[in-house]
HTML snippet that shows the backbone in 3Dmol.js (N, CA, C, O; Angstrom):
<script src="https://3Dmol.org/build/3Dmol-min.js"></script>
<div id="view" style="width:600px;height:400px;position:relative"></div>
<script>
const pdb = `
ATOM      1  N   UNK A   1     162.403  76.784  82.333  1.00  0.00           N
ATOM      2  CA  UNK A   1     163.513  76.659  81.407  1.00  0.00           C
ATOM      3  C   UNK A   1     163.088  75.975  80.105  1.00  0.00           C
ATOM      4  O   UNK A   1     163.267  76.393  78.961  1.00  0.00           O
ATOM      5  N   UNK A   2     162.483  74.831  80.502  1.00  0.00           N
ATOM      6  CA  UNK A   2     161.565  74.335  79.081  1.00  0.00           C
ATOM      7  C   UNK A   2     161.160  75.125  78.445  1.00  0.00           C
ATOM      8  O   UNK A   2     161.815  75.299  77.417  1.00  0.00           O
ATOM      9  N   UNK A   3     159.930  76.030  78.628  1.00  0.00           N
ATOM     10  CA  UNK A   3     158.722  76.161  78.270  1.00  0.00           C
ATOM     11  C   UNK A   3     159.854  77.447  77.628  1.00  0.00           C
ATOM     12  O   UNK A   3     159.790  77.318  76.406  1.00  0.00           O
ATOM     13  N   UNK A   4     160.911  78.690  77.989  1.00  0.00           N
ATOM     14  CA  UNK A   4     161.811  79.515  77.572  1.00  0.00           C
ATOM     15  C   UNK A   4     162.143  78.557  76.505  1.00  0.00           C
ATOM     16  O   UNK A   4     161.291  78.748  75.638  1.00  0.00           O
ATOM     17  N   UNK A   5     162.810  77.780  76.185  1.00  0.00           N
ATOM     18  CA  UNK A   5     163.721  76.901  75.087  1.00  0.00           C
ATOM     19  C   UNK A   5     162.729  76.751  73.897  1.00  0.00           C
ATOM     20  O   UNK A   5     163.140  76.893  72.745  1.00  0.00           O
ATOM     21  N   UNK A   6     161.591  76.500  74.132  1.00  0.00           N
ATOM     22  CA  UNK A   6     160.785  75.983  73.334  1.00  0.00           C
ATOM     23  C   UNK A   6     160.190  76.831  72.740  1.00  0.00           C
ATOM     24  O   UNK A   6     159.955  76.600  71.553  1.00  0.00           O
ATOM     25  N   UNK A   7     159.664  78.286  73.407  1.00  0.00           N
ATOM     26  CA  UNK A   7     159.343  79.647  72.904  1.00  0.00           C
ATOM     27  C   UNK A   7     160.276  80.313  72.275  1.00  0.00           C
ATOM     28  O   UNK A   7     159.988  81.324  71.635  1.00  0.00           O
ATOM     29  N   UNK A   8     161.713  79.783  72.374  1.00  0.00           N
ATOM     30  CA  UNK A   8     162.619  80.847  71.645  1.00  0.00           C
ATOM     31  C   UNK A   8     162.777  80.137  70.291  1.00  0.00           C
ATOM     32  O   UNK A   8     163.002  80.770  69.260  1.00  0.00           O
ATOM     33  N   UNK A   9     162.630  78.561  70.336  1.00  0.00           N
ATOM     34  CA  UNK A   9     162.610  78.392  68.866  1.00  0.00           C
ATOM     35  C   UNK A   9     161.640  78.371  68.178  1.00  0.00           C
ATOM     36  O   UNK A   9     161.843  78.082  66.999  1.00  0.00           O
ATOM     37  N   UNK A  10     160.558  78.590  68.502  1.00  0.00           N
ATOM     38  CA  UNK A  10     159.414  78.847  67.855  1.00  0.00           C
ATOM     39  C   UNK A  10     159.435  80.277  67.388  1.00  0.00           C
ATOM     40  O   UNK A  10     159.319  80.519  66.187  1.00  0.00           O
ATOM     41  N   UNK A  11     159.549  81.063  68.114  1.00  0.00           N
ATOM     42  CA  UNK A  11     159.490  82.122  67.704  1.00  0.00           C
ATOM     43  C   UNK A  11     160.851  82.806  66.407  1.00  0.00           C
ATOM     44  O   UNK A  11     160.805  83.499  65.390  1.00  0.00           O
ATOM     45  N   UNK A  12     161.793  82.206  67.101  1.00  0.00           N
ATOM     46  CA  UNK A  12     163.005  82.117  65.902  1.00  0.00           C
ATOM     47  C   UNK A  12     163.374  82.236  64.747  1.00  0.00           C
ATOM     48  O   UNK A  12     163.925  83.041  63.996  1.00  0.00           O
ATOM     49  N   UNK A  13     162.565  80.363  64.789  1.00  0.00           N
ATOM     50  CA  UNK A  13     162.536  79.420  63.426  1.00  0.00           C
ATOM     51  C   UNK A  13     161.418  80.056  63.076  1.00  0.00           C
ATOM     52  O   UNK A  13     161.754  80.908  62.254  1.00  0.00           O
ATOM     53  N   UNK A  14     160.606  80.085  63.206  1.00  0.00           N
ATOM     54  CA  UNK A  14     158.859  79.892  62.612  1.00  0.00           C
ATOM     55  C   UNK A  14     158.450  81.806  62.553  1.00  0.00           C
ATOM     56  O   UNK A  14     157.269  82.154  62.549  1.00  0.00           O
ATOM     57  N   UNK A  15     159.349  82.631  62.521  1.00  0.00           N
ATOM     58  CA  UNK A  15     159.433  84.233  63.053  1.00  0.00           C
ATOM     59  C   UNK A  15     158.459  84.475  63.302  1.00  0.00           C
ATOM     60  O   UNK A  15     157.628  84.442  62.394  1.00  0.00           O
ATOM     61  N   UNK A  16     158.035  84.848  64.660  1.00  0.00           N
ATOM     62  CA  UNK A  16     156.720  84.762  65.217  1.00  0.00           C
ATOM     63  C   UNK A  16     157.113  85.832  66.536  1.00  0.00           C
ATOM     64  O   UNK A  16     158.119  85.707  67.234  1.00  0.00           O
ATOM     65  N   UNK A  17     156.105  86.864  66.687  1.00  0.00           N
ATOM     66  CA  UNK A  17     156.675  88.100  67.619  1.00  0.00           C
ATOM     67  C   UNK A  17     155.968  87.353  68.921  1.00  0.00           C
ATOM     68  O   UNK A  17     154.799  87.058  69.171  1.00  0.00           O
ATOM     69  N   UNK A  18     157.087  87.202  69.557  1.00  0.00           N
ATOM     70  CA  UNK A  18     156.946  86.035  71.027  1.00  0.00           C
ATOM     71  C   UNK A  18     156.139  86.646  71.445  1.00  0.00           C
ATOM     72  O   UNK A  18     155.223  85.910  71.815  1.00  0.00           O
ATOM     73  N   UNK A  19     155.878  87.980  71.662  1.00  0.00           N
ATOM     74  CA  UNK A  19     155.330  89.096  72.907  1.00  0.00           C
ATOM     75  C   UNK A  19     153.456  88.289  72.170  1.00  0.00           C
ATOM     76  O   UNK A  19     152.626  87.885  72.984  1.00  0.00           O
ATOM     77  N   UNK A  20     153.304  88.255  71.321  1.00  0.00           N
ATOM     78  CA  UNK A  20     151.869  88.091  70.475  1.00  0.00           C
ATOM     79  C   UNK A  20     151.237  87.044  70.715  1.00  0.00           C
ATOM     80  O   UNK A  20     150.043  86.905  70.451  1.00  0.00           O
ATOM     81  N   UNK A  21     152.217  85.877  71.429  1.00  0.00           N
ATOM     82  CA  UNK A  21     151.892  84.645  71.036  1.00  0.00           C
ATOM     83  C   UNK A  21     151.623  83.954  72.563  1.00  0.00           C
ATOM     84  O   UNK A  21     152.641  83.737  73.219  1.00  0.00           O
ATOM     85  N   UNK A  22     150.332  83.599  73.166  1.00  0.00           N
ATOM     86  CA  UNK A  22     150.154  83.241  74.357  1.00  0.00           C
ATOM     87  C   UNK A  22     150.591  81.573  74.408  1.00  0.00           C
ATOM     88  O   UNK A  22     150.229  80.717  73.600  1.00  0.00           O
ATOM     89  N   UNK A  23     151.530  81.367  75.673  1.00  0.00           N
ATOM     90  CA  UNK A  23     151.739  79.609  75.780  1.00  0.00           C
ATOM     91  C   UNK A  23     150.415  78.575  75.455  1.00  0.00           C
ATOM     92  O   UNK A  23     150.671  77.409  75.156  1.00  0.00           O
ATOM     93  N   UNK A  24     149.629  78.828  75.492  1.00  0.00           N
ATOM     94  CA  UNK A  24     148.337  78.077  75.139  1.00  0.00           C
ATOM     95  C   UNK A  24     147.812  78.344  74.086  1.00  0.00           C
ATOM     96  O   UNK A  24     146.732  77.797  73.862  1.00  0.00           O
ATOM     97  N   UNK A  25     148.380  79.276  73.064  1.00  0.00           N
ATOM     98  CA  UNK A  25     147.971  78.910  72.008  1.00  0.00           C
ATOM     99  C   UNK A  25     147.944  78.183  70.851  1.00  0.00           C
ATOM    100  O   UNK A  25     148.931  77.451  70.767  1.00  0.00           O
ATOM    101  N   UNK A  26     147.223  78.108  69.966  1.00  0.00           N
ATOM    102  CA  UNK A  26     146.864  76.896  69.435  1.00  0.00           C
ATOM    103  C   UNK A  26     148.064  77.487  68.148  1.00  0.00           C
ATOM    104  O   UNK A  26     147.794  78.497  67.499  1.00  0.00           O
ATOM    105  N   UNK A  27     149.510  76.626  67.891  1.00  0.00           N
ATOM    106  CA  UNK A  27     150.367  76.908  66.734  1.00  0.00           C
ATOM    107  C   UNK A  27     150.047  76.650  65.009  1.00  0.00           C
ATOM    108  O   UNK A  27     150.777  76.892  64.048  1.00  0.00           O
ATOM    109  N   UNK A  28     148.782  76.116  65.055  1.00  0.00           N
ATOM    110  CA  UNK A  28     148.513  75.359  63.858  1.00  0.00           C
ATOM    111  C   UNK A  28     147.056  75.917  63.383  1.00  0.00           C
ATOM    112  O   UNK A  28     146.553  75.633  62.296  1.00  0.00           O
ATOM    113  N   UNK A  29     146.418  76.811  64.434  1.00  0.00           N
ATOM    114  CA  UNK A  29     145.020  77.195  64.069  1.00  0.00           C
ATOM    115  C   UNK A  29     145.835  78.612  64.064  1.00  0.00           C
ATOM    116  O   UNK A  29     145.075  79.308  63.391  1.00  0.00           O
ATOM    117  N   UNK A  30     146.868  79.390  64.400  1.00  0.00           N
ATOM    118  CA  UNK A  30     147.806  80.370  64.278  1.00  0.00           C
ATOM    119  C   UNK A  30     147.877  80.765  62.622  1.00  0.00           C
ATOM    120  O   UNK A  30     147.960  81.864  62.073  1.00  0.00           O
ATOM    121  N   UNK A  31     147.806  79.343  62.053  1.00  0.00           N
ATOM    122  CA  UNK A  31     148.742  79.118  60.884  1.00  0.00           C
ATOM    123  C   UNK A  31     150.936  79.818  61.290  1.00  0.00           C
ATOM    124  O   UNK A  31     151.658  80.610  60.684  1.00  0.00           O
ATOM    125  N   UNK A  32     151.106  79.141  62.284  1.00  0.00           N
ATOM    126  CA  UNK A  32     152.894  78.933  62.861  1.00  0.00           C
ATOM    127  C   UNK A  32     153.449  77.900  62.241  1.00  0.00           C
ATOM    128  O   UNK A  32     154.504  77.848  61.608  1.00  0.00           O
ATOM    129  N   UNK A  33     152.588  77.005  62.491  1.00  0.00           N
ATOM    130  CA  UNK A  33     153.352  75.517  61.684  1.00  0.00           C
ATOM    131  C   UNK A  33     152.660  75.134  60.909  1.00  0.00           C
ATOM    132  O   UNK A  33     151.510  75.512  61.134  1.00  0.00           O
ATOM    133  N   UNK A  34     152.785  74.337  59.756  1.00  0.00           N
ATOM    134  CA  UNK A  34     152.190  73.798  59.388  1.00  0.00           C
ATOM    135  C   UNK A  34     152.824  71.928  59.428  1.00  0.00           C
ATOM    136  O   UNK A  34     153.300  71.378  60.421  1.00  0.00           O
ATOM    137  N   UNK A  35     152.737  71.648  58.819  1.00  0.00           N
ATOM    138  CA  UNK A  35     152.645  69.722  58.594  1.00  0.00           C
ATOM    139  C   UNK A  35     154.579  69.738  58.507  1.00  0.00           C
ATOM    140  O   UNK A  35     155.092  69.059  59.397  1.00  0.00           O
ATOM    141  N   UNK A  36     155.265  70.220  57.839  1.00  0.00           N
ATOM    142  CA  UNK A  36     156.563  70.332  57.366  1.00  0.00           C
ATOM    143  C   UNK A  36     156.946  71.138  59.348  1.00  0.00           C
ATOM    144  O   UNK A  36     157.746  70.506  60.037  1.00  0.00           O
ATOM    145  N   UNK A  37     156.498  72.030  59.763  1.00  0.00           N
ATOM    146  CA  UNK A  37     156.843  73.158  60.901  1.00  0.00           C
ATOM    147  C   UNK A  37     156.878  71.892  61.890  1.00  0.00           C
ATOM    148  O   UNK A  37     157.863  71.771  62.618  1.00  0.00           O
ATOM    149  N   UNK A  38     155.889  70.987  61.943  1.00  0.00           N
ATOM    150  CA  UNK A  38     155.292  69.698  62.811  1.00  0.00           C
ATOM    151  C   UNK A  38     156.869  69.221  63.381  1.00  0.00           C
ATOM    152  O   UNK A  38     157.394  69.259  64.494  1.00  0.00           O
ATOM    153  N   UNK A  39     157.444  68.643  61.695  1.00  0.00           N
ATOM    154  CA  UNK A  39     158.740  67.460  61.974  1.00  0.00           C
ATOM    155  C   UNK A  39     159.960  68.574  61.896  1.00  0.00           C
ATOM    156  O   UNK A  39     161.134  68.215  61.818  1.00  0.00           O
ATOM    157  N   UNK A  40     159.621  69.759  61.921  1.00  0.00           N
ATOM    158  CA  UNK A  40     161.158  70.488  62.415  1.00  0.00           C
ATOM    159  C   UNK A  40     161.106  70.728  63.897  1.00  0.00           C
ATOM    160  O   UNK A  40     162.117  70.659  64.597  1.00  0.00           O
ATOM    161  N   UNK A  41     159.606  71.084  64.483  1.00  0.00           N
ATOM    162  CA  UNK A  41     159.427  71.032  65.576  1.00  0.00           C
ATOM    163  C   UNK A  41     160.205  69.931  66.349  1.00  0.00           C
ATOM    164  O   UNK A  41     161.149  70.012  67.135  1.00  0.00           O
ATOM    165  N   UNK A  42     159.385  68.707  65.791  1.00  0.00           N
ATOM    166  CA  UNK A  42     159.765  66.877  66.479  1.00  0.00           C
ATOM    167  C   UNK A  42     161.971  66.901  66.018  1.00  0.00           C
ATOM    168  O   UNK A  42     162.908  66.126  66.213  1.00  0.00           O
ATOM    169  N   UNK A  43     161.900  67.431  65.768  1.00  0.00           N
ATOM    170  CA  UNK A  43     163.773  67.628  65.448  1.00  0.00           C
ATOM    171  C   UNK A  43     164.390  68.223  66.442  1.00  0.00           C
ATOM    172  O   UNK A  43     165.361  67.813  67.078  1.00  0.00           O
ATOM    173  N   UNK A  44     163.679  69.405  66.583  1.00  0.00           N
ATOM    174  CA  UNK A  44     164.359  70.173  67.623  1.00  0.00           C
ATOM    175  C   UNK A  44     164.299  69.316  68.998  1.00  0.00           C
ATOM    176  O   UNK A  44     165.303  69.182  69.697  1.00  0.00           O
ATOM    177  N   UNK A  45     162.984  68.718  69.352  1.00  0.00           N
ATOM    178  CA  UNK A  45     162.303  67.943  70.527  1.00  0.00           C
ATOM    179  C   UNK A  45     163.792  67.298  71.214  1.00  0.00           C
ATOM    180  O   UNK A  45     164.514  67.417  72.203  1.00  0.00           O
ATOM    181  N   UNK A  46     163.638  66.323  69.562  1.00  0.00           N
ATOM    182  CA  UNK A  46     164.419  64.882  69.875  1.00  0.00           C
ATOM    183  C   UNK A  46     166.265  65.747  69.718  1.00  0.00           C
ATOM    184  O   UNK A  46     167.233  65.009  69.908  1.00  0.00           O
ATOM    185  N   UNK A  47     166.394  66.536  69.541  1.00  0.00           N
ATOM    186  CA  UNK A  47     168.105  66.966  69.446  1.00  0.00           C
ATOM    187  C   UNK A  47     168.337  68.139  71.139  1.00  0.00           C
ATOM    188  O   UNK A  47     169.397  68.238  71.757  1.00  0.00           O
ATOM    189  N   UNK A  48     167.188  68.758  71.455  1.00  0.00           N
ATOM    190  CA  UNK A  48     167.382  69.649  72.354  1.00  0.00           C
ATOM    191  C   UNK A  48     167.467  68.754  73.794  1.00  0.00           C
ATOM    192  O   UNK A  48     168.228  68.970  74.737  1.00  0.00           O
ATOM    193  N   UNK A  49     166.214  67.434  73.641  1.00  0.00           N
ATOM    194  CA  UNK A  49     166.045  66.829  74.712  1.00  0.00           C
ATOM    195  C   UNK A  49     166.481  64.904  74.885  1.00  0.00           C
ATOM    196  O   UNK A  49     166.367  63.923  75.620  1.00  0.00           O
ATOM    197  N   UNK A  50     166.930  65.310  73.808  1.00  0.00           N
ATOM    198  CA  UNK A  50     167.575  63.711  73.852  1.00  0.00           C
ATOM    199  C   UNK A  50     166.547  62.864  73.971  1.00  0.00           C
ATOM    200  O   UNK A  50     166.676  62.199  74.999  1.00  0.00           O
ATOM    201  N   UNK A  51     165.468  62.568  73.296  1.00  0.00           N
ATOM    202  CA  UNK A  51     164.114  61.854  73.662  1.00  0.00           C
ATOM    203  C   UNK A  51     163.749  61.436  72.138  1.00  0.00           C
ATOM    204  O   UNK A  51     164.326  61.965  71.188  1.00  0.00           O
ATOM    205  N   UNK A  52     162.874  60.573  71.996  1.00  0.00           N
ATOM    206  CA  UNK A  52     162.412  60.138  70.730  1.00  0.00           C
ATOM    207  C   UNK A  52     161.159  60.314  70.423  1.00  0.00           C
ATOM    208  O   UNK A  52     160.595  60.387  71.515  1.00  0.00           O
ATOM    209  N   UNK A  53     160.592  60.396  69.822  1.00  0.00           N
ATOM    210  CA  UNK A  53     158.773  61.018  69.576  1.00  0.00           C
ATOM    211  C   UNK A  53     158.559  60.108  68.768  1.00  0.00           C
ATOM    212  O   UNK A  53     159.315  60.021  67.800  1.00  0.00           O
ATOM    213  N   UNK A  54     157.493  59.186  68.922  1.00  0.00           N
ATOM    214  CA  UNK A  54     157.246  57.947  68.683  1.00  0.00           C
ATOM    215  C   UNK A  54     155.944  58.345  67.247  1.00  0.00           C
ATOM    216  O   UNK A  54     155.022  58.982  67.756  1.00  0.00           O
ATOM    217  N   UNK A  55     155.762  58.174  66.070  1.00  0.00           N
ATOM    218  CA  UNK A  55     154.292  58.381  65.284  1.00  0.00           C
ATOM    219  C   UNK A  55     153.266  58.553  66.138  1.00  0.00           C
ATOM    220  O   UNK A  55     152.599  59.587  66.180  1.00  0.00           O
ATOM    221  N   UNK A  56     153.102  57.662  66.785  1.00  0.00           N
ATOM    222  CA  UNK A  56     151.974  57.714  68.233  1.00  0.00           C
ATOM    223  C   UNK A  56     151.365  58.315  68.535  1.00  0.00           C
ATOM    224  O   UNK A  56     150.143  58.239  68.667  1.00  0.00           O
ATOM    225  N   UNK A  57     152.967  60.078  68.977  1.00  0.00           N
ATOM    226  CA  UNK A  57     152.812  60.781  69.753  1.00  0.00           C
ATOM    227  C   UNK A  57     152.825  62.400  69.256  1.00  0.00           C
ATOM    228  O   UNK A  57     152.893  63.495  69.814  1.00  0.00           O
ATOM    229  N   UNK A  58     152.715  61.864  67.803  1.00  0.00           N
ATOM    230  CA  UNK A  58     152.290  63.299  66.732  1.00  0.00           C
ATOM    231  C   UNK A  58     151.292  63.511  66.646  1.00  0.00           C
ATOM    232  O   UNK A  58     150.704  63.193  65.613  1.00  0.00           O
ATOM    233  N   UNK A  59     150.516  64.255  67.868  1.00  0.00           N
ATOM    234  CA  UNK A  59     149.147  64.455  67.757  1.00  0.00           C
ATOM    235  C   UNK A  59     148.977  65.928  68.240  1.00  0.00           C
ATOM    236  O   UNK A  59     149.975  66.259  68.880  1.00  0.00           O
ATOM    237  N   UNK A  60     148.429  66.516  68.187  1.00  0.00           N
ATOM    238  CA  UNK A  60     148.015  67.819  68.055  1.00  0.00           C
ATOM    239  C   UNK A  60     148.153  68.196  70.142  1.00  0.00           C
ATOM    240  O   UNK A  60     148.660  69.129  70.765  1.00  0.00           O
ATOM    241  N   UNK A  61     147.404  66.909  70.593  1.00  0.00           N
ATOM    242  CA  UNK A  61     147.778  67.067  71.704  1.00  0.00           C
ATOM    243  C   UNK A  61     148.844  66.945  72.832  1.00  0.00           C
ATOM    244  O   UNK A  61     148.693  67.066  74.048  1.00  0.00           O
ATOM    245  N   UNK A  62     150.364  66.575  71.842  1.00  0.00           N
ATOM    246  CA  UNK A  62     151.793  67.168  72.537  1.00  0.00           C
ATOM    247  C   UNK A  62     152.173  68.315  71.892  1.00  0.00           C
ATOM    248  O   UNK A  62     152.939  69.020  72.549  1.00  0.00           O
ATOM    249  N   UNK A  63     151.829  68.772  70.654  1.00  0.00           N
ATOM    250  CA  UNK A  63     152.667  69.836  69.885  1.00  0.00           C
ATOM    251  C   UNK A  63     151.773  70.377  69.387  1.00  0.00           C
ATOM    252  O   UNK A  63     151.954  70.303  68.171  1.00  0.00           O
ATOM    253  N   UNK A  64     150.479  71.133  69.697  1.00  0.00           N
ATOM    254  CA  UNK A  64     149.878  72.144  69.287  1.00  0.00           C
ATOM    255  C   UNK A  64     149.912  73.679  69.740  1.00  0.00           C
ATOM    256  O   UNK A  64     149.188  74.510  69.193  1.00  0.00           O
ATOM    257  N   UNK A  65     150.894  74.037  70.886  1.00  0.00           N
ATOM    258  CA  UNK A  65     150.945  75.244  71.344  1.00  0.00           C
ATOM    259  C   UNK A  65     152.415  75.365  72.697  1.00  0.00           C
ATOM    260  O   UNK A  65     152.700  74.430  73.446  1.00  0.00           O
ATOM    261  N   UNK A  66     152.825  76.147  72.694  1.00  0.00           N
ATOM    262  CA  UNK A  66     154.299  75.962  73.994  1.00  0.00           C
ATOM    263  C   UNK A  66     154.008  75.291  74.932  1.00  0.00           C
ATOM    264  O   UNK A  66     154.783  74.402  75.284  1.00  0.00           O
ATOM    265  N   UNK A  67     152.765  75.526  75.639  1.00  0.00           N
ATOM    266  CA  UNK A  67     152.217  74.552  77.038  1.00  0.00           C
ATOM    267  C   UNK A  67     152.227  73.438  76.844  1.00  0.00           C
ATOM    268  O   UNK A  67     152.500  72.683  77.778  1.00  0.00           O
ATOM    269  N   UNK A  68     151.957  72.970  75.665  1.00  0.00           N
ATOM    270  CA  UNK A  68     151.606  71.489  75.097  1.00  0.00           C
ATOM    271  C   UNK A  68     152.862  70.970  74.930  1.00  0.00           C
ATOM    272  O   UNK A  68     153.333  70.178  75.746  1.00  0.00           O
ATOM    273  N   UNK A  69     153.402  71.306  74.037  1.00  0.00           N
ATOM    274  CA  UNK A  69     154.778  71.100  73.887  1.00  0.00           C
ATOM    275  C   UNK A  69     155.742  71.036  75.004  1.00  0.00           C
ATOM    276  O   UNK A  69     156.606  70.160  74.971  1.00  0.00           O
ATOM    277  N   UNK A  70     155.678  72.058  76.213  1.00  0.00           N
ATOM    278  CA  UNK A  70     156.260  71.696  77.160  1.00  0.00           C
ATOM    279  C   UNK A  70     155.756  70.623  78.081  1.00  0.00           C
ATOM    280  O   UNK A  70     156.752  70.003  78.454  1.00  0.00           O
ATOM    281  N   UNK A  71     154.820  70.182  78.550  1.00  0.00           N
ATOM    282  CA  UNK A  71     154.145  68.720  79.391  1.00  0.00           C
ATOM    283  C   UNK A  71     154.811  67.777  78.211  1.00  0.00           C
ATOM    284  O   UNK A  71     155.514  66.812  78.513  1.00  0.00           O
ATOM    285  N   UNK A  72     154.617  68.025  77.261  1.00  0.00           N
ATOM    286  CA  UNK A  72     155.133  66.668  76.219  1.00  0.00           C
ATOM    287  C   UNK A  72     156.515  66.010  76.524  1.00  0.00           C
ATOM    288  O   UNK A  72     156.742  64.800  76.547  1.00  0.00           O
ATOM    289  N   UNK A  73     157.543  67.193  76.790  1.00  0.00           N
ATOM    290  CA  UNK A  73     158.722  67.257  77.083  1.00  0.00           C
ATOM    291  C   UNK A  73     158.968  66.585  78.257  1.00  0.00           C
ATOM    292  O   UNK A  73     159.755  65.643  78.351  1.00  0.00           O
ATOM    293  N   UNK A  74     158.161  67.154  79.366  1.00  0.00           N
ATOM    294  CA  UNK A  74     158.501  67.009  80.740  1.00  0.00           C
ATOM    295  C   UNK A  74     158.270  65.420  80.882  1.00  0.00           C
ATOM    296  O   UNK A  74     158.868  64.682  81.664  1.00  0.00           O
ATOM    297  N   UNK A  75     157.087  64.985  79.785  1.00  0.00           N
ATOM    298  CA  UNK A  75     156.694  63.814  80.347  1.00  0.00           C
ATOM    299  C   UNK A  75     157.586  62.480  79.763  1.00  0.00           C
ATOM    300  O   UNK A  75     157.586  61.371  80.298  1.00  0.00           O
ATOM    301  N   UNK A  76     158.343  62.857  78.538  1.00  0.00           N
ATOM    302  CA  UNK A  76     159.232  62.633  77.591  1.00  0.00           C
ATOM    303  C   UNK A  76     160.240  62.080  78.924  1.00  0.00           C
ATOM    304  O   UNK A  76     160.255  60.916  79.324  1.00  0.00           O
ATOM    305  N   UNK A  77     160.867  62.940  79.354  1.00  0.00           N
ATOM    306  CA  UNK A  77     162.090  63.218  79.947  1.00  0.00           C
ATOM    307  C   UNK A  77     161.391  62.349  81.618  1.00  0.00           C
ATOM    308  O   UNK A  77     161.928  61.269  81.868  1.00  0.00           O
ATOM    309  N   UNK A  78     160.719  62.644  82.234  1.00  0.00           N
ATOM    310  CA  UNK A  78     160.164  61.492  83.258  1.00  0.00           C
ATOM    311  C   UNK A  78     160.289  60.335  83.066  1.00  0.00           C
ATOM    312  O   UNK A  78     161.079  59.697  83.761  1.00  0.00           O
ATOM    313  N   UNK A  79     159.493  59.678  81.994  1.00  0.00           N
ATOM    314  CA  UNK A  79     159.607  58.630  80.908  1.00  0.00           C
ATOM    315  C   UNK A  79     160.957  57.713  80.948  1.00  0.00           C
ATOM    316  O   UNK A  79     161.030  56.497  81.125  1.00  0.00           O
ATOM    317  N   UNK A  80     162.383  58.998  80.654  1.00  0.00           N
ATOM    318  CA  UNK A  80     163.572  58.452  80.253  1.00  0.00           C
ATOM    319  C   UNK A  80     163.871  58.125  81.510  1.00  0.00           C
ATOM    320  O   UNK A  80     164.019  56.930  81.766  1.00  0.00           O
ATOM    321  N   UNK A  81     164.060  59.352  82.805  1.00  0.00           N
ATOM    322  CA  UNK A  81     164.130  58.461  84.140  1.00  0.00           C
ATOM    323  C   UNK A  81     163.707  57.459  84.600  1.00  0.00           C
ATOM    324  O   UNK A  81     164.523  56.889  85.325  1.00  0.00           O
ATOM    325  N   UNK A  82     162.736  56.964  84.493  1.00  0.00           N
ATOM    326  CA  UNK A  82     161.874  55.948  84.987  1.00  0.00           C
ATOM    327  C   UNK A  82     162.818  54.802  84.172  1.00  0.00           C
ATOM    328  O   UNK A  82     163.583  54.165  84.897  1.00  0.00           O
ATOM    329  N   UNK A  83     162.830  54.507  82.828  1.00  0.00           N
ATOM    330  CA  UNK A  83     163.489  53.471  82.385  1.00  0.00           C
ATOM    331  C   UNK A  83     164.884  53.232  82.335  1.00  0.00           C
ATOM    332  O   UNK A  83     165.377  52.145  82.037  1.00  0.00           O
ATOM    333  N   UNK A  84     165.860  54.812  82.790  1.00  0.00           N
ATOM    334  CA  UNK A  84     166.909  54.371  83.213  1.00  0.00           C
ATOM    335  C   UNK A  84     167.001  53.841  84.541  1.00  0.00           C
ATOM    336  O   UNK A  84     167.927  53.055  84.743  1.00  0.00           O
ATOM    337  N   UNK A  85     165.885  54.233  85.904  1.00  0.00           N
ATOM    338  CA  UNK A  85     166.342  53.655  86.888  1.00  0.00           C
ATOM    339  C   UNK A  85     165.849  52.331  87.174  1.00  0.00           C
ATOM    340  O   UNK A  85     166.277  51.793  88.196  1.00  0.00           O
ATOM    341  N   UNK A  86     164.855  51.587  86.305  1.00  0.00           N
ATOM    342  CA  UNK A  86     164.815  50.245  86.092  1.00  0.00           C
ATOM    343  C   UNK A  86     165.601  49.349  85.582  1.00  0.00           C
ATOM    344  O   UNK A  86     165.618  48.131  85.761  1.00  0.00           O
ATOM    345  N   UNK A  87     166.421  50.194  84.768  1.00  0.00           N
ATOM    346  CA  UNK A  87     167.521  49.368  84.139  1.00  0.00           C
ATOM    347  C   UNK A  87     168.826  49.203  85.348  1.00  0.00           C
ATOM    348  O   UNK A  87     169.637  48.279  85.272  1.00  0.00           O
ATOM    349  N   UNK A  88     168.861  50.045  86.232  1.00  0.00           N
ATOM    350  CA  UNK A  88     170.197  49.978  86.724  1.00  0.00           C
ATOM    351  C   UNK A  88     169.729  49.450  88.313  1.00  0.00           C
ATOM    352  O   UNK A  88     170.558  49.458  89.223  1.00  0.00           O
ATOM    353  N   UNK A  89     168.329  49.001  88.532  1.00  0.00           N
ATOM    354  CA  UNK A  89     168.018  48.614  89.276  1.00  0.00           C
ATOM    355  C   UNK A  89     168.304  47.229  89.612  1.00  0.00           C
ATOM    356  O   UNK A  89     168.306  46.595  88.557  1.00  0.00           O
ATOM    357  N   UNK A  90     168.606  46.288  90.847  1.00  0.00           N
ATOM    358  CA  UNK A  90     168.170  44.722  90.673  1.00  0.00           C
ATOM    359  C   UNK A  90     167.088  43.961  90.520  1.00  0.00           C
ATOM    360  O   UNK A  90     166.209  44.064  91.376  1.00  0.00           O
ATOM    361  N   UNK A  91     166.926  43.138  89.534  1.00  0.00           N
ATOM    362  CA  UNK A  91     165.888  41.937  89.594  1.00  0.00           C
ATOM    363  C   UNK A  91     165.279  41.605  90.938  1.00  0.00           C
ATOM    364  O   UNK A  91     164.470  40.683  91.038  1.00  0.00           O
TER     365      UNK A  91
END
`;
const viewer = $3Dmol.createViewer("view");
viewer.addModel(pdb, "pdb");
viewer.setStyle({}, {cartoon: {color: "spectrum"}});
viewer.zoomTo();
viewer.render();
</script>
C-alpha cells in the first residue's frame, strides 16, 4: 500500500510513465527530481504519513528511488509507534 501511494505520486506530480520506472530506481540519476522535487517529495511524506523528516534524514539514502522511499516511511511510522507506546506506558 505504501510503496502504491508513493509510486502514484511520483509518477503524477513529477509525470513519469510508472510502467518505465523500476522501484529501485535511482529518482535523481533519472533526472525525476531534482533539489526543489526533494522538498515536494518530503511534503507529501510528512502530509500523507503524518511523520516529520528531520534535515538529518534528507539523504539520498531515504528518498532516492520508491523502495527507498518506502523503508523510509515504514521506518518513520515504526519510529512513531514505538514513542507513542512509551509515552502511554508506566514509569
Amino acid at each position: 500500500m505504501i510503496r502504491e501511494r508513493i509510486r502514484d505520486y511520483v509518477t503524477t506530480n513529477f509525470y513519469v510513465d510508472g510502467g518505465a520506472l523500476r522501484d529501485d530506481e535511482s529518482l535523481l540519476d533519472r533526472g525525476i527530481i531534482d533539489s526543489t522535487g526533494v522538498l515536494e517529495l518530503i511534503q507529501f511524506i510528512e502530509r500523507e504519513y503524518s511523520v516529520r523528516v528531520g534535515a538529518s534524514e534528507i539523504v539520498p539514502e531515504n528518498l532516492d528511488s520508491i523502495a527507498r522511499v518506502e523503508k523510509f516511511v515504514e521506518r518513520k511510522l515504526a519510529q512513531g509507534d514505538r514513542e507513542r507506546a512509551e509515552r502511554a506506558s508506566p514509569p
